[in-house]
KOLRO-364999 format. One record per residue (C-alpha): x, y, z; residue in three letters; residue number from 1. Coordinates in steps of 0.5 Angstrom, whole numbers, plus 500, padded with zeros to 3 digits. Example, Ala and Ser with C-alpha at 12.3 -4.5 7.8 and 13.67 -1.06 7.14 Angstrom:
<nodes>
+-----+-----+-----+------+------+
|   u |   v |   w | resn | resi |
+-----+-----+-----+------+------+
| 525 | 491 | 516 |  ALA |    1 |
| 527 | 498 | 514 |  SER |    2 |
+-----+-----+-----+------+------+
</nodes>
This chain:
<nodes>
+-----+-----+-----+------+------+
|   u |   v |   w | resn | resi |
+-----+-----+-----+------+------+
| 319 | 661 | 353 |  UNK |    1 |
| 322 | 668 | 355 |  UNK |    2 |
| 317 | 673 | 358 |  UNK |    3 |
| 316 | 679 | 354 |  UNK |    4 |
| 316 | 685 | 359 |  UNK |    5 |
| 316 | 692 | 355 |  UNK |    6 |
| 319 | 696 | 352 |  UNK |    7 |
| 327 | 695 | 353 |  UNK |    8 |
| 324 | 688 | 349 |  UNK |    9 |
| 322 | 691 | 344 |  UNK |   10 |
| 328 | 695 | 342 |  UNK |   11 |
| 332 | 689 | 343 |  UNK |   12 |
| 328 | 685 | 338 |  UNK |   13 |
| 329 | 691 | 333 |  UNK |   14 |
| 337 | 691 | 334 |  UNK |   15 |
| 337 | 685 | 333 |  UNK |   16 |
| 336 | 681 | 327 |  UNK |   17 |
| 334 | 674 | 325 |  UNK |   18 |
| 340 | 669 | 325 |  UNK |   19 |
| 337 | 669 | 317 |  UNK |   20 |
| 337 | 677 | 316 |  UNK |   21 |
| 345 | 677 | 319 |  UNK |   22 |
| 349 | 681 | 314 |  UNK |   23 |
| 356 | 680 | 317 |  UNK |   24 |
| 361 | 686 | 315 |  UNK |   25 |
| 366 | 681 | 311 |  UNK |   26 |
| 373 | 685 | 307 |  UNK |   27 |
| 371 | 684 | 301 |  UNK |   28 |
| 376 | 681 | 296 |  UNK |   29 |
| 375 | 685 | 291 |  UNK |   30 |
| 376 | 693 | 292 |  UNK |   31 |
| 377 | 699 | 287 |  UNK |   32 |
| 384 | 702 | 285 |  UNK |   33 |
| 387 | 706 | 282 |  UNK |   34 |
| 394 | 705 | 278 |  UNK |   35 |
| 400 | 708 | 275 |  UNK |   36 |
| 403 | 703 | 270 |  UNK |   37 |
| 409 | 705 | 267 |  UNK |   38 |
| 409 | 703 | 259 |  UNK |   39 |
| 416 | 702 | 255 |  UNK |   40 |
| 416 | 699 | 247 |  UNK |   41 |
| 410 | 698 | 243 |  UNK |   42 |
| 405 | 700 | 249 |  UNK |   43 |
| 409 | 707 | 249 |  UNK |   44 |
| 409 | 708 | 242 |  UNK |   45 |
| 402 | 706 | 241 |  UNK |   46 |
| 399 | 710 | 247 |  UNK |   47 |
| 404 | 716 | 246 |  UNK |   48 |
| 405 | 717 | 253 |  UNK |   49 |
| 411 | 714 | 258 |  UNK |   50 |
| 405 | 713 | 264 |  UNK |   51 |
| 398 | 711 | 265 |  UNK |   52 |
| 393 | 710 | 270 |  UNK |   53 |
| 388 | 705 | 271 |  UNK |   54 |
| 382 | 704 | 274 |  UNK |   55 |
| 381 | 697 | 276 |  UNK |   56 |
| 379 | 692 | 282 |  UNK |   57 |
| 383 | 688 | 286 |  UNK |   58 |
| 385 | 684 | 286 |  UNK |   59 |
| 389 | 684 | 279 |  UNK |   60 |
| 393 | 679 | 275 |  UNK |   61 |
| 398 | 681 | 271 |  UNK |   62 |
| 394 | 677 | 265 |  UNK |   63 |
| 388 | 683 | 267 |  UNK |   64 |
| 394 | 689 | 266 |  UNK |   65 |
| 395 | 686 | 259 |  UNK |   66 |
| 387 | 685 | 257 |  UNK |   67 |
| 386 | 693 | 260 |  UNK |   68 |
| 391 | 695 | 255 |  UNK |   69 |
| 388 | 692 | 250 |  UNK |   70 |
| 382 | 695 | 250 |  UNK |   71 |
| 385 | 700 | 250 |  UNK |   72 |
| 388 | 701 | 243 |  UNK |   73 |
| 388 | 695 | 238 |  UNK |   74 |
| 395 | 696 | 236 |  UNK |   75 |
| 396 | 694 | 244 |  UNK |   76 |
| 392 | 689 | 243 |  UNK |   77 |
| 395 | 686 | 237 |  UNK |   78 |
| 402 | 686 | 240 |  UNK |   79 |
| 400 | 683 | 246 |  UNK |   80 |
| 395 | 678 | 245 |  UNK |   81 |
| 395 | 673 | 239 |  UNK |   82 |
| 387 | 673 | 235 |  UNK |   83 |
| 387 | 666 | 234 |  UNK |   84 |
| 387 | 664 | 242 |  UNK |   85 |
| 386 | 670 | 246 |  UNK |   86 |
| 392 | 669 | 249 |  UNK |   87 |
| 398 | 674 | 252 |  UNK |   88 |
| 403 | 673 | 248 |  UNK |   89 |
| 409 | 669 | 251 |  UNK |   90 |
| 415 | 675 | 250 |  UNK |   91 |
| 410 | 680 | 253 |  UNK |   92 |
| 413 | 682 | 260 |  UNK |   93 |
| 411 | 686 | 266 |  UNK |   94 |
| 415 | 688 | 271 |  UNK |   95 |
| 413 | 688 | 278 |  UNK |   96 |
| 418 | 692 | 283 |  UNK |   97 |
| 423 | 691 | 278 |  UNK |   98 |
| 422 | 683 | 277 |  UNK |   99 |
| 419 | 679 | 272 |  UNK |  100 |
| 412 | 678 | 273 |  UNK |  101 |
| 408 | 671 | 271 |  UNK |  102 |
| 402 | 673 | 267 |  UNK |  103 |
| 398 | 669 | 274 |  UNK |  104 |
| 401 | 673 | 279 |  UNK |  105 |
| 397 | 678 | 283 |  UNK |  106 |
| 399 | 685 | 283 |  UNK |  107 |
| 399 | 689 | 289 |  UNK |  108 |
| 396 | 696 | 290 |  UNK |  109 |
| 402 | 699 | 290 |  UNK |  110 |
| 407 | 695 | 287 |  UNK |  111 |
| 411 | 698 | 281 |  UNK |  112 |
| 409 | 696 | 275 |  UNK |  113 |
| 413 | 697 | 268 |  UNK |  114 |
| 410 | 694 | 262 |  UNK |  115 |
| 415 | 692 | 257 |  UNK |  116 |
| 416 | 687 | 251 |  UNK |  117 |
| 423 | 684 | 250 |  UNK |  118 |
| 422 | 680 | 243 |  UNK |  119 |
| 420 | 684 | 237 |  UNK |  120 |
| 413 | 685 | 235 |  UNK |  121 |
| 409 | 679 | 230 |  UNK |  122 |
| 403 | 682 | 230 |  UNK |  123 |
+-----+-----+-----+------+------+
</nodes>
């Protein structure tokens, strides 16, 4: 057993926390941004501006950019999201860094991002 000589001990035990209090400053997977997406078509119509910004966390998928636009205005939502299954409609498009996206892939913070549609709208 450890002798418990004073004061310098006391300050020590104070510092350091128990193995079970351990809070380990770990990076977060997820992290506030803001985004600029650029909107062409129906999402441009509907919204009446070429660009808007988005306040998400990270990471972000594709499918969450076409989610977020749906809230926003129900036209949107219809253009892009069938009612009946809630899924993102197989002609609606993003381009990342001017590639074509799939609806699971993770978007970076400072990626490009175009919204688009490349089939008329059935909604």
């Amino acid at each position: 057993m450890d002798d418990f000589d004073g004061e310098e001990d006391v300050f020590d035990a104070i510092r350091t926390p128990a193995p079970h209090q351990c809070r380990c400053a770990r990076p977060s997977d997820e992290r506030n941004i803001t985004m600029q997406i650029e909107l062409r078509g129906v999402a441009e119509a509907c919204l009446d501006r070429s660009t808007l910004e988005i306040e998400r966390s990270m990471p972000l998928s594709v499918e969450d950019i076409f989610r977020e636009l749906g809230d926003l205005d129900e036209r949107i939502e219809r253009a892009f999201i069938d009612a009946e299954t809630q899924q993102v409609r197989s002609y609606a498009r993003i381009l990342v860094d001017g590639k074509v996206a799939r609806l699971e892939d993770q978007v970076d913070d400072d990626s490009r991002v175009m919204v688009c549609v490349v089939a008329p709208c059935d909604g």
